[in-house]
C-alpha positions as CSV (number, residue, x, y, z in Angstrom):
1,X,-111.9,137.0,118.0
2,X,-112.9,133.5,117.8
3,X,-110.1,131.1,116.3
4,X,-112.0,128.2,115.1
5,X,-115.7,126.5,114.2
6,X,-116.5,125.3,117.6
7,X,-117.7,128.9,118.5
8,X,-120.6,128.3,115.9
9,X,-123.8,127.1,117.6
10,X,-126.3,125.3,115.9
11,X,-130.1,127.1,116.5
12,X,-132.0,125.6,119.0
13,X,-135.4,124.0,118.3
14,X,-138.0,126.5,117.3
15,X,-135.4,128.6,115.3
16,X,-133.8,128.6,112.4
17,X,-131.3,131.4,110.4
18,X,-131.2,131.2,106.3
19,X,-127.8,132.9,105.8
20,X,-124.4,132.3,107.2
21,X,-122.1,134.7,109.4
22,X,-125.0,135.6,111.1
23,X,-125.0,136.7,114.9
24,X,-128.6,135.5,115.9
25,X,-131.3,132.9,114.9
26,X,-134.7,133.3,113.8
27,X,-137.7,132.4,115.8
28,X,-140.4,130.4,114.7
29,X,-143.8,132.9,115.2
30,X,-146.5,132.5,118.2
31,X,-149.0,129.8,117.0
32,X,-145.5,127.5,115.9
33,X,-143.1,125.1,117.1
34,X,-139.9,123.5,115.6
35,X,-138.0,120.3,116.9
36,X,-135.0,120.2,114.8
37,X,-131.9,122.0,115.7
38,X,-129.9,123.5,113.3
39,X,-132.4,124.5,111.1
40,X,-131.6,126.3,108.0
41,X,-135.5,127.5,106.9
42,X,-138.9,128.1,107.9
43,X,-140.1,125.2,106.6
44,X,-138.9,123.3,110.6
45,X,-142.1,125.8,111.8
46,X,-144.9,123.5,111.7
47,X,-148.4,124.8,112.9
48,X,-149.5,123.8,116.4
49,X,-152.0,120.9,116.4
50,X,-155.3,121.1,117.3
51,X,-156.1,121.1,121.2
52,X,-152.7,123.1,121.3
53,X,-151.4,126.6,121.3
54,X,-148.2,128.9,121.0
55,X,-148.4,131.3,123.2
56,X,-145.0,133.0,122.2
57,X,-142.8,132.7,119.4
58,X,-139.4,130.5,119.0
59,X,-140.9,127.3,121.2
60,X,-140.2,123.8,120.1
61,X,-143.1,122.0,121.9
62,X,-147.0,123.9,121.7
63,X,-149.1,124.2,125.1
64,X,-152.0,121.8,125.9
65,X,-156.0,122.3,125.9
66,X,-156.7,121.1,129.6
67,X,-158.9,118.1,130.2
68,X,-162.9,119.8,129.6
69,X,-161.5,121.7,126.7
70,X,-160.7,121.2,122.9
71,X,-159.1,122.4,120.4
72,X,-160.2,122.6,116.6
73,X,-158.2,124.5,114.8
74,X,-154.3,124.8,114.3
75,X,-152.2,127.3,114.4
76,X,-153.8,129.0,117.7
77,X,-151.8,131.2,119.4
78,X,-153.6,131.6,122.9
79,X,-156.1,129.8,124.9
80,X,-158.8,131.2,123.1
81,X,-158.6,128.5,120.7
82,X,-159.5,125.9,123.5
83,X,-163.1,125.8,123.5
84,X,-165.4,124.1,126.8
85,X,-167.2,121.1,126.2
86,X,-170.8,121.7,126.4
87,X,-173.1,120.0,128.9
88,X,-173.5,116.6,127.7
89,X,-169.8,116.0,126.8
90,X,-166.7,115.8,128.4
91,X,-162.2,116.0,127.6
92,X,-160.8,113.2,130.1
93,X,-156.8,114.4,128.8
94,X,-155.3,117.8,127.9
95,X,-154.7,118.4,124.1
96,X,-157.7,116.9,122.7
97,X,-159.5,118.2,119.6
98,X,-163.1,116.2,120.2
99,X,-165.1,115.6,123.4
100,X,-166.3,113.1,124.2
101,X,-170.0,112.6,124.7
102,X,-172.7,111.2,127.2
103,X,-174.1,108.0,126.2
104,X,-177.8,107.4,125.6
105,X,-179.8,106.5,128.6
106,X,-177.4,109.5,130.1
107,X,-177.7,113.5,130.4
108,X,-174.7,115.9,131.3
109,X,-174.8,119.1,133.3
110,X,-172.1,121.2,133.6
111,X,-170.1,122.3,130.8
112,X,-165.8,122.0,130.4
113,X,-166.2,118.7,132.0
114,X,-163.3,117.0,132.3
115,X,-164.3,112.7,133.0
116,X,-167.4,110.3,132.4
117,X,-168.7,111.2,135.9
118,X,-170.2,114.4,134.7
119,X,-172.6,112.1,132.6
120,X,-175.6,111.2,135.3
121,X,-178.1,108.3,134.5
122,X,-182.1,109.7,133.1
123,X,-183.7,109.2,136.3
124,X,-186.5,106.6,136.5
125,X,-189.6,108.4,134.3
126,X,-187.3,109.8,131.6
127,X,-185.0,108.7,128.7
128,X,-182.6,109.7,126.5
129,X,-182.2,108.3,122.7
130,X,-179.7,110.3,121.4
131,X,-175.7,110.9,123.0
132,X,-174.3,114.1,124.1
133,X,-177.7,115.6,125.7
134,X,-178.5,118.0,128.4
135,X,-181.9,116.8,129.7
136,X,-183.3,113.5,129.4
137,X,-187.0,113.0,128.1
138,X,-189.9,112.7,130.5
139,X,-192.1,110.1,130.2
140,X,-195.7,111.7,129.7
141,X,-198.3,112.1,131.8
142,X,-200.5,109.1,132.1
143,X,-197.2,106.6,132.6
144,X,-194.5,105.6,134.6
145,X,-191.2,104.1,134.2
146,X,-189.3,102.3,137.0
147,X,-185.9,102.1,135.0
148,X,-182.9,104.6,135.2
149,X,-181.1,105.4,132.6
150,X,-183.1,104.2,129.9
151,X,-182.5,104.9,126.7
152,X,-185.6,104.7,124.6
153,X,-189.5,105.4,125.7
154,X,-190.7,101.7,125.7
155,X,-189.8,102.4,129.2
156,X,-192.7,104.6,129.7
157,X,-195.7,102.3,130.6
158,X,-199.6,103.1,131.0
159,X,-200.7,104.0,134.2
160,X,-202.5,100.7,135.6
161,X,-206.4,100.5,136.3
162,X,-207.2,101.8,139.8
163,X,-204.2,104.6,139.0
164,X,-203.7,107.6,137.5
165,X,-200.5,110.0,136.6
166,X,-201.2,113.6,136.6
167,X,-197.9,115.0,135.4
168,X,-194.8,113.8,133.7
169,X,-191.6,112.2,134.1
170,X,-193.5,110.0,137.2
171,X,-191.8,106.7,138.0
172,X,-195.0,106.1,140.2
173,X,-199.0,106.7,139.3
174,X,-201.2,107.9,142.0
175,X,-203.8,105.6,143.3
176,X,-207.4,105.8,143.5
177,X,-208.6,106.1,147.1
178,X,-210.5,103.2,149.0
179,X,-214.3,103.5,147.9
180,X,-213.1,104.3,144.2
181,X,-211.7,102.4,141.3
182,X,-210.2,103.0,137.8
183,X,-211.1,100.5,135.1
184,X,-209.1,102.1,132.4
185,X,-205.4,102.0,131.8
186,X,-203.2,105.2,131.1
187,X,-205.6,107.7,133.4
188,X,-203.6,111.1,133.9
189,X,-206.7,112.6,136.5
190,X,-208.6,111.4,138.9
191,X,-211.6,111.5,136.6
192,X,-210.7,107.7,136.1
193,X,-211.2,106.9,139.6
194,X,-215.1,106.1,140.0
195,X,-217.0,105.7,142.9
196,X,-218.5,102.2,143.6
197,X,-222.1,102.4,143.5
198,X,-224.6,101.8,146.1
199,X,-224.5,98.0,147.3
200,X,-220.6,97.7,146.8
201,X,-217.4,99.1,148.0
202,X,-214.0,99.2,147.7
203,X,-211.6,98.7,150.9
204,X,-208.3,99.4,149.6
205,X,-206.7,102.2,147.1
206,X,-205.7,101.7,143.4
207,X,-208.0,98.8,143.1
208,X,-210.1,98.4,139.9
209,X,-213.2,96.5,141.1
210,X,-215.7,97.0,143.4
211,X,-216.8,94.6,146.3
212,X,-220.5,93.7,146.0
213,X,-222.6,93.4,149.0
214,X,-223.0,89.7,150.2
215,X,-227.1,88.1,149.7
216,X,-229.2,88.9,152.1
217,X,-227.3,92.8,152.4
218,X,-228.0,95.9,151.1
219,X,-225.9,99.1,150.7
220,X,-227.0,103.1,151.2
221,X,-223.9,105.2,150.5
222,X,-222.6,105.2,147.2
């Protein structure tokens, strides 16, 4: 019974109908969204971007990836298509299609992070050269590095003479005890640490010479 045009209405965003006289519009399928009213095709359906979804079907705006997730492909149709970061990278904003990752000198640690502060410095004794990593490198044995969050291993310096470094990653060597010393560089046991021979001595630890008995002295203990 309607008398005039006005009881026409246009199809809302995220539909569209291809004939006229008709009672209902057609949706725009899950995995879509339109933004123009009044459509007259499919052609308004455009895909959702990647880092969003379309969970049902007729929408005009597609759902968001949240921050620590991405998107990579279009057209999704649930949140399966949001993927975590992995440890080492991170999604500060929702919709994203790319994480972004640790810098070198860094390491990451939890996965679907979500801001920078999931990136944690390479302790002092380790590295990192490359971005986006889980673990930072230790520095091997026989060194020490003082400096967090370095980014190469010119960090990693030789174990000094009266010292030693028995395992990795150390940011301090170990030093010989008093009545020892080392005289080589780099040691990583404590078969660099020798005993001073009879007629000298050694007072303190990680030294690298021995003390001589003065003139008119003598030692008996090695």
């Amino acid at each position: 019974g309607a008398s005039n045009a006005s009881s026409c209405s246009l199809c809302p965003a995220g539909a569209y109908s291809t004939g006229t006289g008709i009672s209902s519009c057609t949706s725009c399928p899950s995995g879509t969204f339109a933004l123009t009213e009044g459509a007259t095709n499919n052609s308004v359906c455009l895909a959702c971007t990647a880092g969003s979804y379309g969970t049902g079907s007729g929408l005009s705006v597609c759902s968001s990836c949240h921050p620590g997730y991405v998107g990579v492909t279009t057209g999704g149709n649930n949140t399966s298509v949001c993927l975590a970061c992995l440890v080492g990278a991170y999604a500060t904003g929702s919709g994203l299609s790319v994480c972004s990752t640790c810098a070198a000198g860094q390491f990451g640690y939890v996965t679907g992070a979500s801001n920078a502060s999931s990136c944690s410095l390479c302790p002092a004794g380790a590295y990192s050269t490359g971005t986006g990593i889980s673990s930072c490198t230790s520095c091997p044995s026989g060194t020490f590095a003082l400096t967090e969050g370095a980014t190469n291993n010119s960090v990693c310096l030789a174990c000094t003479a009266g010292s030693y470094g028995t395992g990795s990653g150390l940011s301090v060597c170990s030093s010989c005890h008093p009545g020892y010393v080392g005289v080589t560089t780099g040691g990583n046991n404590t078969s660099v640490c020798l005993a001073c021979l009879v007629g000298a001595y050694a007072t303190g630890s990680g030294l690298s010479v021995c003390s001589t008995c003065a003139a008119g002295q003598f030692g008996y203990v090695t």
